[in-house]
N, C-alpha and C positions, 0 to 999 in steps of 0.2 A: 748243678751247673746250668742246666736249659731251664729250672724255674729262676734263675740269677739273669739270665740273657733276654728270657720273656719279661722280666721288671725293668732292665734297663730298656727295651724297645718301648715297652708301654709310657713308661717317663718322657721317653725324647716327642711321642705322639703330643700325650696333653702339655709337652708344652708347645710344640709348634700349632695346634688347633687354637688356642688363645692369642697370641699375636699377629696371627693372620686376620682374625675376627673384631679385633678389640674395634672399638669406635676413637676415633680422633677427631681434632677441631678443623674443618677445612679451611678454615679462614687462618690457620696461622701461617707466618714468615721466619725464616729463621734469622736469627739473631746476628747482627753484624758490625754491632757495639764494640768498642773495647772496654773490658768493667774492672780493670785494675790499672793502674799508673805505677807501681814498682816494675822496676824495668828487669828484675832477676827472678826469673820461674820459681814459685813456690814447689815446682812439684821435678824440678830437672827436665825440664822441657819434653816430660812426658804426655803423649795424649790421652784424657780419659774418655773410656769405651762408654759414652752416655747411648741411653736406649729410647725410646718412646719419646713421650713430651720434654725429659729431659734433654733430651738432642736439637728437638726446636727452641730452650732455652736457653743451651750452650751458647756462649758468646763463640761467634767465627769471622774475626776481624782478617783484614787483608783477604776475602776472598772477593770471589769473581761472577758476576751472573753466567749463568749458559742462557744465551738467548734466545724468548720465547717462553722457558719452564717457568717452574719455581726453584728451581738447581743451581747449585754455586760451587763454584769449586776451588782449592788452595794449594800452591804449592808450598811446603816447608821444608824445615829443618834446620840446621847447623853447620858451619864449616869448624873443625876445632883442635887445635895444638894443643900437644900436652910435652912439658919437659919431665924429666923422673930423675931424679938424687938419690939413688938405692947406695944404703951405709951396709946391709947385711948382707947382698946376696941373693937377693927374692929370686925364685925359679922362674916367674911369669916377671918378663919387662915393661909388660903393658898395662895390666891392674896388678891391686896385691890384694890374695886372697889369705885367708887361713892356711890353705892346703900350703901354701908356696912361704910360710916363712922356712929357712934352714935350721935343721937341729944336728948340731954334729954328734957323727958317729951314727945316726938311721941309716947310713946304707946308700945314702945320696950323695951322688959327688958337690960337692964344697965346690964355692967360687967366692970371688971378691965383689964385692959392691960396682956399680955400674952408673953410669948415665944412657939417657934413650929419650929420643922424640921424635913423636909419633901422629898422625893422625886420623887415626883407627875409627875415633869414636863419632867423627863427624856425620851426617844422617841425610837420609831428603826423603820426605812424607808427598804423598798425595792424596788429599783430601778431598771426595765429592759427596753432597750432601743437599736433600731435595725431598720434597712434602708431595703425595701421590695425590691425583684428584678427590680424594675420598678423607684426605688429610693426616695420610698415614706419614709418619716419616723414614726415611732409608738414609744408609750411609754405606760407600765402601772407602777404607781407608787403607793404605798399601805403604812398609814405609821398609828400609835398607839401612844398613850401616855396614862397616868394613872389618869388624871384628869376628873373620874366620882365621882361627889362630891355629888352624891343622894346615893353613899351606905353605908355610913357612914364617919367618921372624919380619921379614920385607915386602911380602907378597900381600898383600892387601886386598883381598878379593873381594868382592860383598856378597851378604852376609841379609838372611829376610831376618827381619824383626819381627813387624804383624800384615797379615794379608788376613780381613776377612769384612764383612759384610752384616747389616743393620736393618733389618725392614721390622718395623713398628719396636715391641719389647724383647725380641728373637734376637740375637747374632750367632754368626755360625763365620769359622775361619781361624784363626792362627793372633793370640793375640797374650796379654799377660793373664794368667790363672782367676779363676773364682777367688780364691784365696788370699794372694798376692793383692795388697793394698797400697795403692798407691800414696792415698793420705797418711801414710807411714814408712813411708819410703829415704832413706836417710838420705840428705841434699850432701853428695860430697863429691869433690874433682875426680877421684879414682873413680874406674868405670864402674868397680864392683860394688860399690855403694855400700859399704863396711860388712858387708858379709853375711848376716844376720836374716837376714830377707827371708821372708816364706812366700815358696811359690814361683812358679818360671814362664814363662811366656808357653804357650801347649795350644795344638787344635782341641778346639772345644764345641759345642754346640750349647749356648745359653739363654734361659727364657728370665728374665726380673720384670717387678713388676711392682706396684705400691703397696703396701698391707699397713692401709689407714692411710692417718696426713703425715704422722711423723716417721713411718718406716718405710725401708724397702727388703722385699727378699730377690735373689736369685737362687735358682738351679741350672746343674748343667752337668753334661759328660764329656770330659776330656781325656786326651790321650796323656798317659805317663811316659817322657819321654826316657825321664833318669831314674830306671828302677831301683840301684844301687844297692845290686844283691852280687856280695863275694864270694865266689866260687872259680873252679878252676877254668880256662876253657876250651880244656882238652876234655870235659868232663858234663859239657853245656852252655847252654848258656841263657839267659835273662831273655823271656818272650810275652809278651802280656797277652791275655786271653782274652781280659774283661774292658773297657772303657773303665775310667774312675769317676765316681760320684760326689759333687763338690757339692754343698749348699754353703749360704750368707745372708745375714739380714744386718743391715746398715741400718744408721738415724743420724740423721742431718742434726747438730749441735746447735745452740744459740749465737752463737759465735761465728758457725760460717766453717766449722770443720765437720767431724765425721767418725763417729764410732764404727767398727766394724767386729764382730761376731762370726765367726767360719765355721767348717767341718766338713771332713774328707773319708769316704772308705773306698780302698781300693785293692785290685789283686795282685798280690807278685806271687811271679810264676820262675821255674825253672824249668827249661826245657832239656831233659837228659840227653836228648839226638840220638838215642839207642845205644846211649855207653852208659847208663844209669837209670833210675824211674824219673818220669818228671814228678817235680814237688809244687805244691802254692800254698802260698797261707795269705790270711785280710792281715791289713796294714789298716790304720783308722791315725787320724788327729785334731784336733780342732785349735781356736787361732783367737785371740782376741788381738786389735790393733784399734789405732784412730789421731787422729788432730785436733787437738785444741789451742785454737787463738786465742789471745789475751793481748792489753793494753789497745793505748789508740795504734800506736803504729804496726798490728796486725802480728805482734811475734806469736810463734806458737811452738807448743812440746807435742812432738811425734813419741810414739810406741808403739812397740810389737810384742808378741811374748805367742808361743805356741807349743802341745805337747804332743804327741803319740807316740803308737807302736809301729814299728816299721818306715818311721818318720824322717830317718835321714833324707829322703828322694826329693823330700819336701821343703829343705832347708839349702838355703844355697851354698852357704861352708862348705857343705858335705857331697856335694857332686863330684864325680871323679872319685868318690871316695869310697864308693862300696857299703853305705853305712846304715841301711836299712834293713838289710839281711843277709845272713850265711848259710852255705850249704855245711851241713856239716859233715861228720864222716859218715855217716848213716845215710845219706843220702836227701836228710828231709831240710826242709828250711827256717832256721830259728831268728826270729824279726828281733830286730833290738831297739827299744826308747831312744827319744831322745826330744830337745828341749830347747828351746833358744829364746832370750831377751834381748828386747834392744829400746833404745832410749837416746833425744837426742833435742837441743832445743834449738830454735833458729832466731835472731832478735834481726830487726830490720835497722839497721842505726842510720837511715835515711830511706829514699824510694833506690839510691842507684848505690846503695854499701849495705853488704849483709855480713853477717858472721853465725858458720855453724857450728855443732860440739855434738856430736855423736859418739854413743859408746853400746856395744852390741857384745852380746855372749851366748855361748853352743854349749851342746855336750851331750854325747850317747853313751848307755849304759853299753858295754862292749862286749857280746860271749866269748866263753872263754876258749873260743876258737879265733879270734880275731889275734891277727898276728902283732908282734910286741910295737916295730914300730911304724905301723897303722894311726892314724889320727883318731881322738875320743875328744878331743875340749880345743875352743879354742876363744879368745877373742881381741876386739880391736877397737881403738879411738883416732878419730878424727876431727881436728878440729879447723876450720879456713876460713877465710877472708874473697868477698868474689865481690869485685866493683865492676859499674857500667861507666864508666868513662863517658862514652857517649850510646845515642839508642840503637841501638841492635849489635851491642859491643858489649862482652861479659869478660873480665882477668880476673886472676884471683889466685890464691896460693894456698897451699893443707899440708899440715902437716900428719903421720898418720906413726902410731907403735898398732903393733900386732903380736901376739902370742900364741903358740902353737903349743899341743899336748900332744903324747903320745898313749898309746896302751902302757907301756912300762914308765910312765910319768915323767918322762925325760921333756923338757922342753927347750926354747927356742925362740930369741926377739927377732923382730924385724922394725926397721925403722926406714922412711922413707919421707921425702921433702917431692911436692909435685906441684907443677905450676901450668896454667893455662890461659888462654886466650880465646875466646870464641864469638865469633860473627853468624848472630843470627839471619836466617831471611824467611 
């Protein structure tokens, strides 16, 4: 354990001594172009976490000088209505996940199909961003939404997304995973974004950096927020000892997308609280994902695909879900596989009409301690339509099936119709 904690302090050192030292261009300006005219995000109006030179190349249209610097800054975000058609019963009213389609007779009380709208997902970013005399560049970016769904079904509270900070190839803060690829990211109205996803938004501390013309790698240690180890918790409970250690190396495509290459080892722990031993065992998985464009009008095929041991924590189906390890009766912790594909294409059929089709699949080898009806498979299609009517106006409609597994192979549809409207600023 102390040669495991002196490797991770040694790591987080070399890489903060390089980003502080690196050499940059003093003479650049950041970018304040606009460099696409389709009026609907390719990426769901997510921000990408650019580091070093790429940051000064970032297009950052609509910002603002701070007077006197080199510093600009943005406000953003979304305002956004969603209506929901639930035909099954989904236990969540606000996205549909795996865990929430119903299977009868699990143990879970039955309901009717519903209607609900909502606007949860709505956001507001702050963006400041600025070149140091020396020509290093910094960013801190800070942004909310209202999807805290522990304080009721009405109560709307907000909710951090990322908070965290950019000086030269370093960032350190709260933002989405080493892992978690954005260029892969399935474009759909439901918040949960088909399910499928590796990787969560986590504090982290990360260095990237170029390796050559056509790659990038990063490193980093972040926190595992969702250990998803099932055990009792009268008997312990889930406490991490170790930070997790992520690496990636990216390559920018011909096209104007993005392969992505990952891998992850980290610790899960049980802490017995003095009514049992503590246990741990390494959890490891790695991730391949990317975008590639095609034709003139920019459409492109998104994927993901990832495998390991102890890998539920990692996939987002399976949060809530307990499905990276169990305690067993002996007391020790037995990690279980698991697996997920996803795939999905997006065609542009003008700059202000898109149409997506996503389809994504899970599944963990289950020990034979995992109780019967516990979730092991699941997956889901989406397919919509999102027009911009006019600019900074996004509507669009999805329709979405999902399928649910159990341990004892029992399953369950969900079906749901979801519509929205959303005013960018």
């Amino acid at each position: 354990m102390k040669k495991l904690t002196f490797f991770f302090a040694v790591l987080g050192t070399c890489a903060v001594v390089p980003a502080l030292g690196q050499n940059w261009h003093p003479g650049d300006t950041l970018n304040t172009t606009q460099t696409d005219s389709i009026r609907i995000d390719d990426f769901r109006d997510n921000m990408i976490d650019y580091t070093g030179q790429d940051l000064i190349d970032a297009s950052f249209p609509n910002s603002i000088p701070v007077f006197g610097t080199k510093s600009r800054i943005a406000f953003g975000g979304y305002v956004k209505l969603d209506y929901i058609q639930d035909f099954d019963g989904a236990y969540d009213r606000f996205q549909y996940q795996i865990i929430d389609v119903p299977i009868a007779g699990d143990g879970r009380p039955e309901q009717s199909g519903y209607m609900n709208m909502h606007a949860r997902e709505s956001r507001f970013n702050i963006d400041f961003r600025s070149i140091s005399e020396s020509g290093r560049p910094f960013r801190l970016f800070f942004e909310m939404d209202f999807y805290n769904l522990d304080r009721g079904p009405f109560n709307q509270a907000p909710r951090l997304r990322h908070a965290y900070g950019v000086l030269g190839r370093l960032l350190i803060g709260r933002t989405w995973g080493t892992q978690s690829d954005m260029y892969a990211i399935p474009t759909t109205i439901d918040f949960a974004a088909g399910d499928a996803l590796t990787g969560t938004r986590r504090p982290q501390i990360r260095f990237e950096d170029n390796l050559g013309k056509k790659f990038k790698y990063a490193l980093a240690l972040e926190m595992l927020e969702f250990p998803g180890i099932d055990g009792i918790d009268s008997l312990g409970q889930a406490s991490q000892g170790l930070p997790l250690l992520a690496g990636r190396i990216t390559k920018k495509t011909a096209s104007g997308g993005r392969i992505m290459l990952g891998g992850s080892v980290f610790q899960l722990r049980w802490d017995g609280m003095g009514t049992i031993p503590n246990s741990t065992a390494i959890g490891w998985g790695f991730s391949f994902s990317g975008r590639e464009y095609f034709g003139k009008k920019k459409h492109y095929f998104r994927w993901m695909t990832s495998y390991g041991q102890g890998w539920g924590s990692q996939i987002i189906a399976t949060i809530g879900t307990q499905s990276s390890a169990i305690v067993t009766p002996q007391g020790t912790l037995e990690t279980m596989p698991a697996l997920n594909l996803g795939g999905g294409f997006a065609f542009n059929l003008s700059n202000v009409l898109v149409t997506n089709l996503n389809l994504n699949w899970y599944a963990i080898d289950p020990s034979v301690y995992k109780e019967a009806n516990k979730m092991k498979a699941g997956e889901s299609a989406h397919i919509n339509l999102i027009w911009s009517p006019i600019k900074k106006v996004n509507a669009g409609i999805e329709f979405m099936v999902l399928r649910r597994t159990n341990v004892n192979d029992t399953q369950g549809t969900g079906r749901r119709i979801q519509a929205m409207v959303k005013y960018l600023f």
